[in-house]
N, CA, C and O of each residue as an XYZ file, in Angstrom:
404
protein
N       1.299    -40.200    -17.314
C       0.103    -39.768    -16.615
C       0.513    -39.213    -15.242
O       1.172    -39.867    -14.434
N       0.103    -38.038    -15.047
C      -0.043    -37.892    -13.594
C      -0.277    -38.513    -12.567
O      -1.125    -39.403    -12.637
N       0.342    -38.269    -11.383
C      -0.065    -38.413     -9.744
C      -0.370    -37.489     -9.360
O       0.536    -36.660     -9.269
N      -1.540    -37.119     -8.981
C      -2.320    -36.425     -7.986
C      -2.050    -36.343     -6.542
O      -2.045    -37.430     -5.964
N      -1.817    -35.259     -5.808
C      -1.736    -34.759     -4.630
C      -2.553    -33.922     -4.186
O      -2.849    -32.871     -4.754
N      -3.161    -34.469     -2.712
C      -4.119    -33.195     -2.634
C      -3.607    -32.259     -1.627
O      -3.228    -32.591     -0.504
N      -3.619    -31.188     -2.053
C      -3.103    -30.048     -1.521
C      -3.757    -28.766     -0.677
O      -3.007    -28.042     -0.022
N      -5.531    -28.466     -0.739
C      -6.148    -28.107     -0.004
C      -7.760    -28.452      0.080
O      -8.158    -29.525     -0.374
N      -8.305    -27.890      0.434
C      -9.741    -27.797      0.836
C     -10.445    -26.821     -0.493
O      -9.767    -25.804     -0.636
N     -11.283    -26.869     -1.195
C     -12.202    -26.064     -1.749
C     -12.258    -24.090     -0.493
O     -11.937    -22.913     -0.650
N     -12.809    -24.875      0.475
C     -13.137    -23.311      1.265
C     -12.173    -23.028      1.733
O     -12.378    -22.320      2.720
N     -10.224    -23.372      1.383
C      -9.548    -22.768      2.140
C      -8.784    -21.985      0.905
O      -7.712    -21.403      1.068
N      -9.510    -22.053     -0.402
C      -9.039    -20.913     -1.303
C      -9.999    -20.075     -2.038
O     -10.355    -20.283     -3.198
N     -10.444    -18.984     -1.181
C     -11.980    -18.575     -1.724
C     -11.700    -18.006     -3.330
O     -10.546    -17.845     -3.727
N     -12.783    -17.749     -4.122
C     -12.730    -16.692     -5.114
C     -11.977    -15.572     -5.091
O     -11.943    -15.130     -3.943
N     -11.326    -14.885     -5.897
C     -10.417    -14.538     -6.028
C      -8.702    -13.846     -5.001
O      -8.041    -12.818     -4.852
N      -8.749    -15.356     -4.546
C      -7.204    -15.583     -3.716
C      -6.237    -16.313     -4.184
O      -6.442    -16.844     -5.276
N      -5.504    -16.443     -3.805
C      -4.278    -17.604     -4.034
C      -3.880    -17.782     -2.916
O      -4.113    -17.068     -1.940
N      -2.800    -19.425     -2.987
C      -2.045    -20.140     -1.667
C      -1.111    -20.581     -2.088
O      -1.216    -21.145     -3.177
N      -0.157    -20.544     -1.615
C       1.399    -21.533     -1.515
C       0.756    -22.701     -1.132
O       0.166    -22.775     -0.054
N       0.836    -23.872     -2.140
C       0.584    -25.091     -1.247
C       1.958    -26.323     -1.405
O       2.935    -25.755     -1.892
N       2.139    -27.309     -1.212
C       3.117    -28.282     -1.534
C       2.233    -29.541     -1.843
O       1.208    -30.012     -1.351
N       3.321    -29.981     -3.173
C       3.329    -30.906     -3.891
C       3.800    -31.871     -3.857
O       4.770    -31.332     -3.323
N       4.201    -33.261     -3.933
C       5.421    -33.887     -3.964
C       6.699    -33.087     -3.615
O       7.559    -32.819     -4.455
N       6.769    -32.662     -2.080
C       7.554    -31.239     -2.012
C       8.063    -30.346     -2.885
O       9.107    -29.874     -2.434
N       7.740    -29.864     -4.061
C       7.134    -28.580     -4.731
C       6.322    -27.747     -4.422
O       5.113    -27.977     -4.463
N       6.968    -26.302     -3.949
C       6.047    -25.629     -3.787
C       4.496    -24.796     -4.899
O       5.138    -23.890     -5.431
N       4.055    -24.748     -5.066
C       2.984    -24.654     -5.934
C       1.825    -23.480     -5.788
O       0.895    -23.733     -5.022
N       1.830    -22.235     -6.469
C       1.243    -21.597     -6.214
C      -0.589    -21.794     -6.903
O      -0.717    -21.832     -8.127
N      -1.383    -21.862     -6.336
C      -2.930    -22.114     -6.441
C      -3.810    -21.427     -5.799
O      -3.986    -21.055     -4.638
N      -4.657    -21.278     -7.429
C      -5.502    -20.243     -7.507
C      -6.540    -19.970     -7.611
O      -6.472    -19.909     -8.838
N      -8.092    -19.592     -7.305
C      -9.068    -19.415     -7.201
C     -10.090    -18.839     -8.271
O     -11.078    -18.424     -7.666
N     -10.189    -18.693     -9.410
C     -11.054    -17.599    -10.637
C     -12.187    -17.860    -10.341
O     -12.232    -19.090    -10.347
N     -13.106    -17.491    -10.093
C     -14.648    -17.925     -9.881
C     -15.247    -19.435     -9.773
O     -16.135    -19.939    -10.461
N     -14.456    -20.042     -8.642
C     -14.714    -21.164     -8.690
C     -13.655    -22.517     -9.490
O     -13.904    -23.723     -9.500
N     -12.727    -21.964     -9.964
C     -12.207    -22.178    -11.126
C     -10.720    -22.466    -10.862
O     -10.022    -21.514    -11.209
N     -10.053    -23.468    -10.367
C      -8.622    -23.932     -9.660
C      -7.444    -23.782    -10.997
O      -7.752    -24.202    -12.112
N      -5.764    -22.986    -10.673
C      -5.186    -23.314    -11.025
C      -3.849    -23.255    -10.916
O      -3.521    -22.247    -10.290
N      -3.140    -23.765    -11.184
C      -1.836    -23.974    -10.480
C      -0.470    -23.296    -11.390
O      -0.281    -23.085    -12.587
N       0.071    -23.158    -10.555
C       1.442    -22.752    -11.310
C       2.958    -22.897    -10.113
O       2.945    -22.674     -8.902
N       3.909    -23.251    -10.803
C       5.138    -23.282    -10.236
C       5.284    -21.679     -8.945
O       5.210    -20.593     -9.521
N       5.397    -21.644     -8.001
C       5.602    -20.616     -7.322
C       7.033    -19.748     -7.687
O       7.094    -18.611     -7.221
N       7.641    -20.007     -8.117
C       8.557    -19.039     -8.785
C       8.261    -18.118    -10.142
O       8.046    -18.463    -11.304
N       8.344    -16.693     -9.464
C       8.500    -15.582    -10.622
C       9.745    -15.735    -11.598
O      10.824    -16.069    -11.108
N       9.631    -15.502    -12.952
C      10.413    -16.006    -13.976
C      11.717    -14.658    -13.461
O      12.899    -14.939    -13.263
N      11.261    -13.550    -13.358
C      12.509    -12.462    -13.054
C      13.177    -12.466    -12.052
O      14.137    -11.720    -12.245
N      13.222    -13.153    -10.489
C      13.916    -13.217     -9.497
C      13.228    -13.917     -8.637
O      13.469    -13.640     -7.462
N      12.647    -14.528     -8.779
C      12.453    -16.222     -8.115
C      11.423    -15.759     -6.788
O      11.474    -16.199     -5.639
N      10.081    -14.287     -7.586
C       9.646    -14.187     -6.401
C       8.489    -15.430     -5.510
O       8.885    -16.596     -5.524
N       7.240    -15.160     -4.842
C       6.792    -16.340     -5.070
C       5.126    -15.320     -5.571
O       4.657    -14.248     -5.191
N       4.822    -16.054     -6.274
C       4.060    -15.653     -7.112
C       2.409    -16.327     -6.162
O       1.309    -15.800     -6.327
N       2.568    -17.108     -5.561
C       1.398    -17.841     -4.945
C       0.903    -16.361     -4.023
O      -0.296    -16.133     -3.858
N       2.024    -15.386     -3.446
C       1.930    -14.567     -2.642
C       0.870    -13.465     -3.253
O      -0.114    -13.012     -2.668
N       1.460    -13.056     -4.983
C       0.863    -12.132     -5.840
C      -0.194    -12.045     -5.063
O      -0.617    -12.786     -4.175
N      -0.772    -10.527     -5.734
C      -2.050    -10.311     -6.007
C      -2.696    -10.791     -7.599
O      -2.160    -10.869     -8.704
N      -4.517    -11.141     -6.970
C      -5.020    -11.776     -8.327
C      -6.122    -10.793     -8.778
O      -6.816    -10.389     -7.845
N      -6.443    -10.311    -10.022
C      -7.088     -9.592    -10.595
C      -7.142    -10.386    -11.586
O      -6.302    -10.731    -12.417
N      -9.481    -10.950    -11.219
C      -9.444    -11.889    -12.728
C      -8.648    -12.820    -12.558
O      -8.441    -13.423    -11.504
N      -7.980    -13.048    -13.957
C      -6.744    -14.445    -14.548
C      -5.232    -13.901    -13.972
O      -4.133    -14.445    -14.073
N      -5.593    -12.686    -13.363
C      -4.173    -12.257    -13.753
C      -3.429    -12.248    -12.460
O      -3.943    -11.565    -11.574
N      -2.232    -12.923    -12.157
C      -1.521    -12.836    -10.716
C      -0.027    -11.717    -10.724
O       0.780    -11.949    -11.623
N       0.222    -10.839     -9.986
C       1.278    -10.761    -10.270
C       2.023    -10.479     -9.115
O       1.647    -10.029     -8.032
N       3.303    -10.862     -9.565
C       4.406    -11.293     -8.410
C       4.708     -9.970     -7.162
O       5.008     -8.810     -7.443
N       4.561    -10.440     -6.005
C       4.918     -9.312     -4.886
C       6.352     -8.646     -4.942
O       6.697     -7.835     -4.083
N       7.009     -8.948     -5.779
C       8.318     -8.731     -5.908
C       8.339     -7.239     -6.702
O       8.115     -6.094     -6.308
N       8.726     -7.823     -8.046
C       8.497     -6.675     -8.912
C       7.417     -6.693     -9.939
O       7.682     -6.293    -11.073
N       6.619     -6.980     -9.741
C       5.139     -6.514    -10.156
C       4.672     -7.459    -11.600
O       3.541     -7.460    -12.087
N       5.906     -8.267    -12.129
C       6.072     -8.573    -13.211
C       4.181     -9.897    -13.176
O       3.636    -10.553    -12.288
N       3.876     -9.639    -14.677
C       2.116    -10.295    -14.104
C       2.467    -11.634    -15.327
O       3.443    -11.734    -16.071
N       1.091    -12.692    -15.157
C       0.929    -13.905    -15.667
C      -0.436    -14.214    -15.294
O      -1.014    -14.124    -14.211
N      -0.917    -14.694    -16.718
C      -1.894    -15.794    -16.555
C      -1.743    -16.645    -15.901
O      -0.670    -17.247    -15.924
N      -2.774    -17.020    -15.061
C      -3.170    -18.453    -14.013
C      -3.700    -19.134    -14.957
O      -3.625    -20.243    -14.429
N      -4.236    -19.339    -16.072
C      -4.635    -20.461    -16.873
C      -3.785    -20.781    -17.413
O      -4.038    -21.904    -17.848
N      -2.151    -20.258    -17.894
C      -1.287    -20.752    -18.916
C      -0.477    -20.642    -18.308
O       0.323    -21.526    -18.614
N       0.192    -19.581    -16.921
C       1.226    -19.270    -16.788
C       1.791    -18.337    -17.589
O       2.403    -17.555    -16.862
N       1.881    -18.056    -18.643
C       2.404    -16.843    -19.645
C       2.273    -15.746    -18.741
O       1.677    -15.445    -17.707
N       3.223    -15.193    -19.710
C       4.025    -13.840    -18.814
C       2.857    -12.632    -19.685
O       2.705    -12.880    -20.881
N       2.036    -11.335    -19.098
C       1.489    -10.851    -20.016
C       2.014     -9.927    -20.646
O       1.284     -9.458    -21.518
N       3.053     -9.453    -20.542
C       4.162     -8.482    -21.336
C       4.789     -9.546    -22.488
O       4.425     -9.444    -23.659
N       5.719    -10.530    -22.083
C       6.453    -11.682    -23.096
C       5.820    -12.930    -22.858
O       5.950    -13.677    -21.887
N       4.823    -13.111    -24.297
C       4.443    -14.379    -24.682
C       5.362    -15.232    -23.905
O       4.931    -15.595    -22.811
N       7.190    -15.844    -24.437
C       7.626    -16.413    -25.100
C       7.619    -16.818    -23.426
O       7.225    -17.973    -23.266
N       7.926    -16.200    -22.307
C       8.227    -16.642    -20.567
C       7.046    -16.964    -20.556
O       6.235    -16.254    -21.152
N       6.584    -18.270    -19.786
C       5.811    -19.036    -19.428
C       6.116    -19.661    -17.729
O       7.289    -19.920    -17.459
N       5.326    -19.823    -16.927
C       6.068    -20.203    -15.560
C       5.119    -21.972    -15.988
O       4.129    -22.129    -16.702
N       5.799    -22.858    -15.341
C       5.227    -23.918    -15.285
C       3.863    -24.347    -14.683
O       3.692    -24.205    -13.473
N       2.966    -24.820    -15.397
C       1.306    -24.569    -14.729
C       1.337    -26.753    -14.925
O       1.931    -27.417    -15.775
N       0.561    -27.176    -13.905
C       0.033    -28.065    -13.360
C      -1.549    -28.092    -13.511
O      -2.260    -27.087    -13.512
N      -1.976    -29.376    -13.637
C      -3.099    -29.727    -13.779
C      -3.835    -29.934    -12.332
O      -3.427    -30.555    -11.351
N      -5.399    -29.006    -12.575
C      -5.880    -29.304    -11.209
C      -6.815    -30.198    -11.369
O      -7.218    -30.452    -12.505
N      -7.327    -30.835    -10.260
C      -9.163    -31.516    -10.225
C      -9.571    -31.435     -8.865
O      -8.806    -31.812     -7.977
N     -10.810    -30.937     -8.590
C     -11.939    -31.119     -7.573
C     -12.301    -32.149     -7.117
O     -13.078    -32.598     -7.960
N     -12.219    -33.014     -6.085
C     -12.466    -34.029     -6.096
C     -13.311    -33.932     -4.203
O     -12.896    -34.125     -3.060
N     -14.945    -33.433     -4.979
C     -16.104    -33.147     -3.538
C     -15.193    -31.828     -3.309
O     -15.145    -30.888     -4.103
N     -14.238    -31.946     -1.680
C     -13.901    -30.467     -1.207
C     -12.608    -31.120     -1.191
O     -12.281    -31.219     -0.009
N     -11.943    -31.489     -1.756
C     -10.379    -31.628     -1.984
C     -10.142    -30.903     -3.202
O     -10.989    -30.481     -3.989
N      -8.658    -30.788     -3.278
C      -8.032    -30.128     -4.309
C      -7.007    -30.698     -4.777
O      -5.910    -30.488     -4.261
N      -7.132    -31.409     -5.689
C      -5.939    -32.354     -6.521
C      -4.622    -31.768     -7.399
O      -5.140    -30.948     -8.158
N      -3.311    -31.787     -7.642
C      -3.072    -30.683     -8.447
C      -2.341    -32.338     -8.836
O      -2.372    -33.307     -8.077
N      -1.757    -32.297    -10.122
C      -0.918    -33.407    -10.903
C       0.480    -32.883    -10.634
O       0.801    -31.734    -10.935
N       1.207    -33.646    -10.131
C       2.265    -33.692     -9.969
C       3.433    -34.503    -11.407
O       4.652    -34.569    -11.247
């Protein structure tokens, strides 16, 4: 089972933004869909960009580096199924932001 860390505020990640936040010192990129929190490992699978930085369109984040994109609900890469970046469990808890460590 998870440990929970809370990592921001509800109003300090509006609708469609993202944040670098830290985890159990893991950095952790988290994300905003209409209300809708989710997390992923901040490393881009092609050169370790940070992906929390991306731009978000919708589900879709993609890395400031080289452009390479991923689902925020799965992490999956949207070109190759098979690359996945590591995604974390979030919860709301009032105006906190829990991610499972």
């Amino acid at each position: 089972m998870p440990t929970y860390a809370r990592v921001a505020q509800v109003h300090e990640v509006p609708p469609g933004t993202g944040k670098v936040v830290v985890a159990a010192g893991v950095p952790i990129a988290l994300f905003n869909v209409d209300g809708t929190f989710y997390a992923l490992a901040n490393v881009c699978l092609h050169r370790g960009g940070p992906i929390g930085e991306g731009t978000l369109d919708e589900w879709v984040v993609t890395c400031p580096w080289h452009g390479w994109e991923y689902d925020v609900r799965t992490g999956q890469n949207t070109t190759n199924p098979v690359a996945r970046i590591k995604s974390y469990d979030v919860q709301v808890d009032g105006e906190d932001i829990l991610v499972g460590t």
